[in-house]
N, C-alpha and C positions, 0 to 999 in steps of 0.2 A: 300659663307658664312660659316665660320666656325662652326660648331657644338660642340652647347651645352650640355655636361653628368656632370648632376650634382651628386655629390659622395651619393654609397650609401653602408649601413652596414646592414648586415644580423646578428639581436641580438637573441642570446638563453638562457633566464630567464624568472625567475617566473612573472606572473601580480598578482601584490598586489597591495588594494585597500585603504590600509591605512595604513601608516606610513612610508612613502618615503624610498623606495627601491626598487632593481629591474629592471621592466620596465616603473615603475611610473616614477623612476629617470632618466633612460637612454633616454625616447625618448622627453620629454623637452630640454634635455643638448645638446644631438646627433642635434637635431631640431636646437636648437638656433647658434649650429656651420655651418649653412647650410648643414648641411649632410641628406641624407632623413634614417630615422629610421626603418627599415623591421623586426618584428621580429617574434621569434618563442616562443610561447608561453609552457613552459614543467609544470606549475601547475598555478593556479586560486586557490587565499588567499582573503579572507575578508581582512585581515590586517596579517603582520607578525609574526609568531612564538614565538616574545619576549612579545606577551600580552599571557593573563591568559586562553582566549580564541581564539577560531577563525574557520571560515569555508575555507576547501580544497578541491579543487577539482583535483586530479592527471591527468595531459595531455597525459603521457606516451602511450596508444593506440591507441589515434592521432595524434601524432607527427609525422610519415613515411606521413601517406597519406597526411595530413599540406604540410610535403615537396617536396612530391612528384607532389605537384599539382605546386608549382613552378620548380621543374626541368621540368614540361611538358610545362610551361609558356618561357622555355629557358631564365630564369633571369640568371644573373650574377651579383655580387658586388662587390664596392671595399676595402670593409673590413670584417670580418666574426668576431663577440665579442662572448663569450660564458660567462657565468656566474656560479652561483649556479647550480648543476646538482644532483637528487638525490636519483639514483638508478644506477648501472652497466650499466641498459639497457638504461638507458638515454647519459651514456656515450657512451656505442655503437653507438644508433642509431645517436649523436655528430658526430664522427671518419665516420661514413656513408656519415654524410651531406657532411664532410671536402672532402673524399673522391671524391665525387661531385663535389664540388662547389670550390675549392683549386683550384687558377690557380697560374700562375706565376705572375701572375700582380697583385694581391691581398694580403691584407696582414689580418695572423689571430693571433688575442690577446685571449689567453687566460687567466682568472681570476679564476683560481685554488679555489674555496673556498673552503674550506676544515677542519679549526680549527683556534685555537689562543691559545697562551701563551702555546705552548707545548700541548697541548690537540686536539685530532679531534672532529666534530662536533657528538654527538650521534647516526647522520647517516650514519656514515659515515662507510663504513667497510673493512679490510684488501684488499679485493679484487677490491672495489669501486678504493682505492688508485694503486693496479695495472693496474686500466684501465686508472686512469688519466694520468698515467705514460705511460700509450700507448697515450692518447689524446695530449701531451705535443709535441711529434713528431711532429708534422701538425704544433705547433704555429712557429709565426715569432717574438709575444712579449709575454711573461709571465708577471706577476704582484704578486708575490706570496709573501705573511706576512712573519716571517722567519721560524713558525710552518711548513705552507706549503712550503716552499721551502726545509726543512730536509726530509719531507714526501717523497715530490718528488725525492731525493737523498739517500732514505733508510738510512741516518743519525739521529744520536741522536742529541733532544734540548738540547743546551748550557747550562749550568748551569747561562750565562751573556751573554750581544748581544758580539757577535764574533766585534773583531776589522776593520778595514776596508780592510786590505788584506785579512783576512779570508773570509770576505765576495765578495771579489775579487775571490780568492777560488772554493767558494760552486758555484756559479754565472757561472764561468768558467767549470764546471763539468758539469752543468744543459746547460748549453748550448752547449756543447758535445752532446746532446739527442737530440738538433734540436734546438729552439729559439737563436735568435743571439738578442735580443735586452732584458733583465731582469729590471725589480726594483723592488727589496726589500722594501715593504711599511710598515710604521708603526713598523721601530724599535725605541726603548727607551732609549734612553743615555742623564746623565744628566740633566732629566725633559724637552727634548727636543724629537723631533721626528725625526726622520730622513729617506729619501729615498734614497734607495744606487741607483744609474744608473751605469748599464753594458750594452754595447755595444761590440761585439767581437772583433772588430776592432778600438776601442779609450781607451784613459784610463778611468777607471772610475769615475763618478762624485756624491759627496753626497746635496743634498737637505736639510737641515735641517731647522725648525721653532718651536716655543714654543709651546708646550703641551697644549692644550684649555680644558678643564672641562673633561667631563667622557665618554666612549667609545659610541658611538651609530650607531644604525644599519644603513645601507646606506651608510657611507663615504665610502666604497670601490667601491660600484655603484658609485657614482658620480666621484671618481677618475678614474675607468675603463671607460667610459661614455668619455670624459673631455679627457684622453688621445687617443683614440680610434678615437672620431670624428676628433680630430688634426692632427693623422697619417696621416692619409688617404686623408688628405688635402696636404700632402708633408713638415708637420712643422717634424722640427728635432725631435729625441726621447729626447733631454733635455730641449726641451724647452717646449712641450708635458705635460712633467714630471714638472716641475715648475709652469704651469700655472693650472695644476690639486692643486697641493701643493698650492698654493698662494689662487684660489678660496675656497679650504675645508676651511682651516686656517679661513678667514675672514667670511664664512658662519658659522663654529662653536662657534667663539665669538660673531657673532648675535644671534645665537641660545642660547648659554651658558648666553648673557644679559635678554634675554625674560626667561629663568629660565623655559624651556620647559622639561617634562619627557624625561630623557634618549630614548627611546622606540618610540616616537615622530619622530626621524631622527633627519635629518639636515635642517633645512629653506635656502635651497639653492636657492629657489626664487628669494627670495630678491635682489639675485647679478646675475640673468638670463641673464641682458638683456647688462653686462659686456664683459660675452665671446664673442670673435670672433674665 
C-alpha cells in the first residue's frame, strides 16, 4: 500500500485576533490548500497595530522551548514560512530553527517584512535589517516589496519603480545571497500593480492587475500564505504567483464593494473555498 504524507508548513508569525493577518490569515488559506498549517507563534495581538488600540503579548522567551519541544517530537516539514519578526532575537532564534529544521527536501519562503514606500517599519532597526540579511541565506523563495528588497541589498529607494531589467538586476544580486526563486510584490506602475517573478534559471516573468482601492493590512499574508501552501505541493513558482495575484485582486474588489475600513483587512473568505 503506498503511503500517505500529506504536506506540511512550519509558520512563524504573530496570532492576531482581529483584523485578518498573520496566522488568522495563513492557517485558513494553508488549510484550504490541503496542506496542514504548524505554527510558531512569536507575539499574541488583540487585533493589529493599524487600530488605536490593542493588547500584546511578546512570545520571544518561549519561542526555543515551543521549538524545542518539536525538535524532541523529531517533526520534520515540507515547507518552513516565516513572517513578520520583531526583534534581532527573534531573528536569531528564526536562523536557529532553519538551522534545524532546513533539509534538502524542504523548501523555505521567507517574507522579509520590514517597510514600504521607501520607509522601514518603526521597529525596525539597522541591526534587525543585518540579521534579516543573514536570515535571507536559509531561504529558497523570498517575497519582498521593493522597500524591502533595497533593504536587503544595502541599496537606495528609487526615486520611480526601476524598469523591468532593473529589476531583473536587484533580483539577480539578492539571489547571489542564497534564494533562487524572488517576487517583487506590490510595485506601481501606471495605476496598476505589478509582480515581478525571478527564478534563477528562467527568464523572468511580470504579473500585473488593476490597482483595487486602498492599502490594507494582510494582503501580504494572504499572498505569502496562497504561495507557500502551492510550492510545497510541487506547482511551479509562476503559477504560485498568479493564483496568489488573481485570489487578492478579486477578494479586494469584494472587500473595496462592502466599503470595509481599511484596518479591517481583506474578506478573503468569501473566495476560500476557490483555491485548490
Amino acid at each position: 500500500m503506498r503511503e500517505f504524507n500529506q504536506k506540511k508548513i512550519a509558520l512563524i508569525n504573530d496570532v492576531t485576533g482581529f483584523g485578518r493577518c498573520s496566522i488568522a490569515v495563513a492557517l485558513p488559506i494553508i488549510s484550504i490548500l490541503k496542506v496542514q498549517c504548524c505554527f510558531i507563534p512569536r507575539a499574541i495581538l488583540s487585533n493589529h497595530t493599524g487600530f488605536d488600540n490593542f493588547f500584546f503579548e511578546d512570545y520571544t522567551p518561549k519561542m526555543k522551548e515551543y521549538i524545542n519541544n518539536w525538535e524532541k517530537l523529531n517533526l520534520n516539514f515540507d515547507g518552513i514560512c516565516t513572517g513578520f519578526l520583531g526583534s534581532k532575537e527573534q531573528i536569531e532564534i528564526v536562523v536557529e530553527f532553519l538551522e534545524k529544521f532546513k533539509t534538502e527536501n524542504n523548501i523555505v519562503i521567507v517574507d522579509p517584512v520590514m517597510g514600504d514606500y521607501g520607509k522601514l517599519y518603526s521597529t525596525y532597526t539597522d541591526e534587525m535589517c543585518k540579521k534579516m540579511q543573514d536570515l535571507i541565506k536559509y531561504a529558497d523563495v523570498v517575497t519582498p516589496n521593493l522597500t524591502e528588497l533595497c533593504k536587503l541589498l544595502d541599496v537606495p529607494y528609487p526615486n520611480e519603480t526601476p524598469n523591468h531589467e532593473e529589476l531583473y538586476i536587484l533580483c539577480k544580486n539578492l539571489s547571489n545571497k542564497g534564494p533562487n526563486k524572488i517576487v517583487i510584490t506590490g510595485l506601481q506602475r501606471g495605476g496598476c500593480i505589478e509582480n515581478f517573478i525571478f527564478e534563477s534559471d528562467k527568464p523572468y516573468k511580470v504579473i500585473k492587475v488593476e490597482k483595487i482601492g486602498d492599502d490594507r493590512p494582510g494582503t501580504g499574508d494572504v499572498f505569502s500564505s496562497i504561495v507557500s501552501g502551492s510550492i510545497v505541493k510541487n506547482e511551479s513558482f509562476s503559477v504560485c504567483v498568479e493564483k496568489a495575484t488573481s485570489f487578492i485582486s478579486k477578494s479586494l474588489k469584494f472587500t473595496n464593494d462592502l466599503n470595509l475600513p481599511p484596518n479591517y483587512g481583506v474578506c478573503f473568505e468569501e473566495f476560500l473555498s476557490e483555491l485548490k
